[in-house]
Steps between C-alpha positions, in 0.01 A plus 500: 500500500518565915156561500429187323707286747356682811121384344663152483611478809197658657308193331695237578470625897126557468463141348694328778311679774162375294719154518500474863189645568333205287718287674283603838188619371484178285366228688235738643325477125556167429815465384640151629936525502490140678702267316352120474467291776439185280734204529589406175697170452632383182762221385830505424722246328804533554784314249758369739707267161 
């Protein structure tokens, strides 16, 4: 059962590492992390009885 947690563990490090190395490496292959820029305007009605 240790051994089992240590492999956990071991994952869930290597996969957050892989996390922020995507994070930097990312944009460098295309991957776009900007949010929109659009304006995007809508109406509201408001009830004011």
């Amino acid at each position: 059962m240790g051994r089992l947690i240590k492999y956990l563990l071991y994952i869930v490090i290597l996969a957050a590492i892989g996390l922020v190395v995507y994070a930097y490496v990312g944009p460098w292959f295309g991957a776009d992390f900007d949010a929109p820029t659009e304006e995007v305007r809508k109406p509201v009605v408001l009830n004011a009885d």
